[in-house]
N, C-alpha and C positions, 0 to 999 in steps of 0.2 A: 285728900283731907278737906273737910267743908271750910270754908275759907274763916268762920267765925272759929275755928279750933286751929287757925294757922298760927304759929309765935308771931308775935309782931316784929316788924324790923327793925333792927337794932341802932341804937344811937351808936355818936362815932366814938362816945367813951368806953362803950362796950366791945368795940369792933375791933376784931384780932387780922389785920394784914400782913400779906403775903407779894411782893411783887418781884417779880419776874422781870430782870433787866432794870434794877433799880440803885444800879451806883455811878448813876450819871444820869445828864438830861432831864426826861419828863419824868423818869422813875425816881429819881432823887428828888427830885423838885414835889412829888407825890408824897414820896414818904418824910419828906420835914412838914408839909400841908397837914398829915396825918398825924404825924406826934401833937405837932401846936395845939389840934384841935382835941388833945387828949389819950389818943387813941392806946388801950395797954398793951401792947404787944407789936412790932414788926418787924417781918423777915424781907433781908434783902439778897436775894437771888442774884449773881454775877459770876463771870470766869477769872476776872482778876480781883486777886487777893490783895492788892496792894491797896488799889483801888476801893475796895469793898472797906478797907479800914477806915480810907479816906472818908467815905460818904459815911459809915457810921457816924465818927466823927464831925463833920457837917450836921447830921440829923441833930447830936447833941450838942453845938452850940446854939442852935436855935431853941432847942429843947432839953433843959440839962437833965430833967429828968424823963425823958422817953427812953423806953426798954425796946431797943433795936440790937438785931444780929444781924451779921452777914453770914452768908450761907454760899461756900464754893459751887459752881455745878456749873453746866452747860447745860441749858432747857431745851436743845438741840440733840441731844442725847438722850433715849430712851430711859436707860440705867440709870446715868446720871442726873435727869427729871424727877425721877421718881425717889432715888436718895434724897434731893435736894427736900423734893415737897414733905417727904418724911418729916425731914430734921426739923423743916418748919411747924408740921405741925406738934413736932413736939416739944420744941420751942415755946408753941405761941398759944398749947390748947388746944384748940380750935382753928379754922378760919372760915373768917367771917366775910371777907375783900380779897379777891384775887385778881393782881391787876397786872397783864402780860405787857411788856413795854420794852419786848427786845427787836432788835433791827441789825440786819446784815450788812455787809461794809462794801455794800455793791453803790454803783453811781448809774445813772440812767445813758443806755445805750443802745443805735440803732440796729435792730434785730441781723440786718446785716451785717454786719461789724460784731455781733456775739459769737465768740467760740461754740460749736456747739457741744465741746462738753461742759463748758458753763452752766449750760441750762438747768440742768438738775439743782447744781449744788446752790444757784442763784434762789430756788423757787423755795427748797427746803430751809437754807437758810434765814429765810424770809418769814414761810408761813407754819414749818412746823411748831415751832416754839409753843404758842398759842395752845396748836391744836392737843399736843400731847398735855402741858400741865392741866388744861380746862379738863383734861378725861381725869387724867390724876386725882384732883383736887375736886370733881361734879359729886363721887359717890359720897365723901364728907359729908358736903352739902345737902346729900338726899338726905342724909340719916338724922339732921339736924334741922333739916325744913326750911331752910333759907340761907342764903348766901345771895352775893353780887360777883360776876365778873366782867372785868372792862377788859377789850381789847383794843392795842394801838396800831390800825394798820395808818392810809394813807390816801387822800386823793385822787391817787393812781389807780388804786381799785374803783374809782365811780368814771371817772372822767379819761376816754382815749388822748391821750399826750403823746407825740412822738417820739421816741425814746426810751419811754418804758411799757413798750412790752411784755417783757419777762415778768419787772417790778410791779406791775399792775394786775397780771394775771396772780401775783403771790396774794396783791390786797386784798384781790377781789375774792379770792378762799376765803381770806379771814373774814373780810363780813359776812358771805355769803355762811360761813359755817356759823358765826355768832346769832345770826339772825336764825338758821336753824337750829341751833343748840336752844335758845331763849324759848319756842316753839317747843322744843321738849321738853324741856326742863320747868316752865313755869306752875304744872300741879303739884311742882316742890318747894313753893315758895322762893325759886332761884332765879336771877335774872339775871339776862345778858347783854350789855352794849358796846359797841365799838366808837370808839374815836377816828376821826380820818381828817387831822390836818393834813394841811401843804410844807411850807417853809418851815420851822421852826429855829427859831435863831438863839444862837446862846448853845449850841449841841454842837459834838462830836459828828455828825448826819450833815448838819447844816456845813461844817468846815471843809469837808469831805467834797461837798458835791459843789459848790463855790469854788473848789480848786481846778477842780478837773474843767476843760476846755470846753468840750459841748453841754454838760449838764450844765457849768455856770451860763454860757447862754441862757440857756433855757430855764434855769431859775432865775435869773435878773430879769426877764419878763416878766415872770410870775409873780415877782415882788415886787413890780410897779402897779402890779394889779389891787394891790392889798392895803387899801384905802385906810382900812380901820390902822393898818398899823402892822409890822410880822409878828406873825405868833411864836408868845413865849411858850420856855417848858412850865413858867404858874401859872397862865393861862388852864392846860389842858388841866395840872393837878388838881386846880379850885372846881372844873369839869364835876372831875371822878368824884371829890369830894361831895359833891353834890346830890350824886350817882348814888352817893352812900351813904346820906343821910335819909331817913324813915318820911320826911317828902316826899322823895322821887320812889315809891316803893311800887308805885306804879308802871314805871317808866322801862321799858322791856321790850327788845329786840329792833332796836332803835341804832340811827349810825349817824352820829354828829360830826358835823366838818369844820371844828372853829379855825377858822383860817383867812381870816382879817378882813375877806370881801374877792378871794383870788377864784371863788366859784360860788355857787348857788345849789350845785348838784345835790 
C-alpha cells in the first residue's frame, strides 16, 4: 500500500490493547498508563485469576471509568494463546497495542550448575510467550494496516553476563525475532520494538532474584552501576506509551534498554 493511502496511527484514545502478562509489574504498571491516558478498551492476559481481578481492580482506581478485562490463559500454551487472543479481540474489537510482558520464574545461573533438562523448559518459558501471541495477533494487524507490538525481553540478550546463559540466549530470540518481525511486517503499517531493561524494582523478578544467593550478588553490582536511579515498572509503561502514540510512528525495529545507566549496549 502507497504510504499516502496508509490509515494514519492511531491516538491512544482510539487504541484498543491487549497485554500479555499484564497483572503485575511492567504490565500493570502499562495498563493503568493506558486507561489514564484514555485508552477504550484493555485486555489483560494472566494465569492467575485471583490475581487478574486484583490488577483489574487497581487499573480502576486509578481509572474509574477504564473498560479493562482479564483474560485467563497461559501465552506459553499454543491453545491456550490463541483462546486468550480470541477472547480479547472480542472483547476489545480490534487491537490496536499488543504488548508481551511475560517472564519465567527462572533466576540467573552458571551453565554448570544447570540441570540439563532445564534447559529447554528455561528457554521456552522465556521466549515463547512473545513469539507465538505476535503470530496470533500479526494477521489482525495485516488486515487493518497498522498495529504496534512491544516486546519485554532483557539485558541479557545484548550484554554476556555470567550466569545467564540460558536467560540470555531466551533474550537474545526475542530481539532478535522483533527486530526481524518489524523487517516484515512494516509494508503493513505494523511495527515492532522491544524493551531490554536490567533491574527493575518494585516486581515479583526483582524479589526473586535478590533472594537467591549468586544472582543477588550479581545484581547488587549491577545496581551500583545505575547512577540514574533502578528502573521502575512506569518507567518502562510511559516507554510503550510513547511507542503508541502517532509520534513514534516512525519508530521500528528498535531495542531500548532503559536501565538507569547499568549499560550502554
Amino acid at each position: 500500500m502507497p504510504q499516502d493511502e496508509r490509515p494514519p496511527a492511531r491516538a491512544l484514545t482510539e487504541s484498543h490493547v491487549l497485554i500479555v502478562g499484564g497483572t503485575a509489574g511492567v504490565g500493570l504498571a502499562t495498563a493503568i498508563q493506558f486507561a489514564l491516558a484514555g485508552s477504550p478498551g484493555i485486555a489483560l492476559v494472566g494465569r492467575n485469576a485471583e490475581r487478574g481481578r486484583q490488577a483489574c481492580a487497581e487499573v480502576h482506581a486509578h481509572a474509574p471509568a477504564a473498560r479493562v478485562e482479564f483474560i485467563a490463559g497461559d501465552a506459553n500454551d499454543p491453545a491456550q494463546a490463541m483462546q486468550a487472543a480470541d477472547k480479547a479481540r472480542q472483547h476489545l474489537g480490534r487491537i490496536d497495542v499488543l504488548v508481551n510482558s511475560t517472564v519465567a520464574a527462572i533466576v540467573p545461573r552458571l551453565l554448570h550448575d544447570t540441570p540439563v533438562e532445564d534447559i529447554a523448559p528455561m528457554l521456552l518459558g522465556q521466549m515463547l510467550a512473545p513469539l507465538l501471541m505476535s503470530r496470533i495477533v500479526l494477521p489482525w494487524m495485516r488486515e487493518q494496516r497498522s498495529g504496534l507490538i512491544v516486546n519485554i525481553a532483557s539485558d541479557a540478550g545484548k550484554l554476556a553476563t555470567p550466569g545467564e546463559s540460558v536467560i540470555g540466549a531466551a533474550m537474545a530470540g526475542i530481539v532478535m525475532f522483533s527486530r526481524t518481525l518489524a523487517m516484515e511486517a512494516k509494508r503493513d503499517g505494523i511495527r515492532i520494538n522491544t524493551l531490554t531493561p536490567s533491574l527493575i524494582e518494585g516486581t515479583l523478578t526483582y524479589d526473586r532474584v535478590t533472594r537467591d544467593g549468586f544472582s543477588a550478588k550479581l545484581f547488587e553490582k549491577a545496581a551500583r552501576m545505575a547512577s540514574l536511579g533502578l528502573t521502575q515498572p512506569e518507567d518502562l509503561a510511559h516507554l510503550i506509551l510513547f511507542l503508541a502514540r502517532p509520534e513514534a510512528v516512525r519508530i521500528t525495529g528498535q531495542t531500548i534498554s532503559p536501565n538507569g545507566g547499568i549499560s550502554a549496549a
